[in-house]
N, C-alpha and C positions, 0 to 999 in steps of 0.2 A: 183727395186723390187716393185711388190705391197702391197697397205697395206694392205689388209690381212695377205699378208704372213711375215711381219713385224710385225704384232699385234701378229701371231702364234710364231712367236721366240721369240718376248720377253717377252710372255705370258710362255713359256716355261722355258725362265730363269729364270724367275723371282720363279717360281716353284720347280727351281733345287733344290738337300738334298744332300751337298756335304758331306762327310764322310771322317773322319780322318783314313791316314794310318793306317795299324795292325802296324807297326813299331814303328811311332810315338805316336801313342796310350799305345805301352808296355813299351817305354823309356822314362826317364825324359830327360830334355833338358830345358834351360833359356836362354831366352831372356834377353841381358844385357840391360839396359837402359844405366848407366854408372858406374864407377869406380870409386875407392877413394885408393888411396895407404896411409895406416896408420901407416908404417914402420919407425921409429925414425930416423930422418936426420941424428945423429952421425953415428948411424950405415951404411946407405948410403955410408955417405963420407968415414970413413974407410975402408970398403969394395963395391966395387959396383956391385959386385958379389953375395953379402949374398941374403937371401930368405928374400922373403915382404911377407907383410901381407896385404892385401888388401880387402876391403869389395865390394859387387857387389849387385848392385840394377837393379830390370828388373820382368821380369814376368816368371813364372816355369812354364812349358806346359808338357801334356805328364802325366805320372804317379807319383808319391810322387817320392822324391830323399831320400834314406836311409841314417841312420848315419854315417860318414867316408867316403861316396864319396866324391870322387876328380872331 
């Protein structure tokens, strides 16, 4: 290629205005970073079936998430 036409593309990228989906833009959605299960061992061992409770750290994208989503 010559440089022009290398200085022209990445004159032009560097210029790009990338735009977030309508999708993604109207949904909330997180990014986990990581997990923590805070679920009581007894309970565990007893059943290793029962429901955890686990807290999640990471970044929320997208639009607020409302109360009582899952």
């Amino acid at each position: 290629y010559l440089k022009h036409q290398i200085a022209k593309l990445s004159s032009f990228i560097s210029t790009m205005e990338f735009h977030p989906s309508s999708w993604r833009a109207g949904r909330p959605y997180m990014l986990v970073d990581h997990f923590k299960d805070v679920t009581p061992q007894e309970t565990v061992q007893m059943d290793k079936e029962c429901p955890r409770n686990i807290i999640l750290e990471g970044y929320l994208r997208g639009c607020h998430i409302e109360a009582g989503t899952k």
